[in-house]
C-alpha positions as CSV (number, residue, x, y, z in Angstrom):
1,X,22.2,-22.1,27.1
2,X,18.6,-21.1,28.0
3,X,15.8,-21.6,25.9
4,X,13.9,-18.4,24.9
5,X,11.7,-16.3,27.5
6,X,8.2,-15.0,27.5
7,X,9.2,-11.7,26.6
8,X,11.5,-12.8,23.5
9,X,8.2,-14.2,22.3
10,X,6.8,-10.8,22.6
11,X,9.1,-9.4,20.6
12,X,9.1,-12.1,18.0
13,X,5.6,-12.0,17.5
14,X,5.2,-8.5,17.9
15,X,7.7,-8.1,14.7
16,X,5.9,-10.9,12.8
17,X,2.8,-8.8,13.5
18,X,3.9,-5.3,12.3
19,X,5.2,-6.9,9.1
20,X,2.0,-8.3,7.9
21,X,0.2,-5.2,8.9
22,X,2.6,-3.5,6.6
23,X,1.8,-5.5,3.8
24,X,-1.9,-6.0,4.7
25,X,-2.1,-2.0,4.6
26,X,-0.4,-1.5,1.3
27,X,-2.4,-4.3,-0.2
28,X,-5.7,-3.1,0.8
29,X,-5.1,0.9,0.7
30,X,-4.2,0.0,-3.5
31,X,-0.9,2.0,-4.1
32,X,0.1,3.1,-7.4
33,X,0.9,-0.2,-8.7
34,X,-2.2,-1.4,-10.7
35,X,-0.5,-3.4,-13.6
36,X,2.4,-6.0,-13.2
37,X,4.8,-3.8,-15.8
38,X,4.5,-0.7,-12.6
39,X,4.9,-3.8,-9.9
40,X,7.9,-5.9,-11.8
41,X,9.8,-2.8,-13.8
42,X,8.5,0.4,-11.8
43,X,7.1,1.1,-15.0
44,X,10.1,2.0,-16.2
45,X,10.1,4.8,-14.3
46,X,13.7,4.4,-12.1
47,X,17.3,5.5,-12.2
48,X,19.9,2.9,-12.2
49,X,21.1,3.6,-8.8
50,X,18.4,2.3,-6.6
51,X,18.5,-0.5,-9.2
52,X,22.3,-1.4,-8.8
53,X,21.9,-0.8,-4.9
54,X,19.1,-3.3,-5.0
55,X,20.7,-5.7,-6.9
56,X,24.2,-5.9,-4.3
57,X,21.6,-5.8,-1.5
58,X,20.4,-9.0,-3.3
59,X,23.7,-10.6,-3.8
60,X,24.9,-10.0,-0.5
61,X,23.5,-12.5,2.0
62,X,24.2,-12.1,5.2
63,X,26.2,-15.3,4.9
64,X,28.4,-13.8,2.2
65,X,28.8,-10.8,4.7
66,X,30.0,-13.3,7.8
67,X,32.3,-14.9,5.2
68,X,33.8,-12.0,3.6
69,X,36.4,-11.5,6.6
70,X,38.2,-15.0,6.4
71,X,37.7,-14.6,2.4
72,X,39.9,-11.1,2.2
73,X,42.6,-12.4,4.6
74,X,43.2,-16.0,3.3
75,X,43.0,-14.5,-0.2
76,X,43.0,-11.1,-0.5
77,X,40.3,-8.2,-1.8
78,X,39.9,-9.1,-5.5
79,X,36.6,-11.1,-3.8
80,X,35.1,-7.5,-3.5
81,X,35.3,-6.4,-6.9
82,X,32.2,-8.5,-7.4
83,X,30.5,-5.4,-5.7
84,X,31.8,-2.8,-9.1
């Protein structure tokens, strides 16, 4: 196995660079969010479906995800019921 190239460097930096100008934009340009209840809670303000979704999107790692296969077929689905 090769060890990593000039250009995945690139690419790897480049991502880590575009994420904190993401954040470095919102957190200088202000936003709507102005008191921790609006940052924490959305002031309230949400429907439970973008909660729920970002609660299994929370639960579900990417290691549950790669394990979820060999879970299902040594002992069948009731593992995804977690998800209702």
């Amino acid at each position: 196995m090769a060890g990593l190239d000039v250009v995945d460097y690139i690419v790897f930096f480049s991502v880590l660079l575009i994420s904190a100008s993401i954040g470095l934009y919102y957190r200088f340009t202000g936003g709507k969010q102005n008191t921790l209840k609006e940052y924490v809670l959305a002031d309230r303000s949400m429907s439970p479906w973008p909660v729920a979704c970002s609660l299994m999107a929370s639960f579900m790692s990417a290691v549950t995800l790669l394990g979820v296969a060999s879970e299902n077929y040594n002992y069948g689905t009731q593992f995804m019921i977690i998800n209702i």
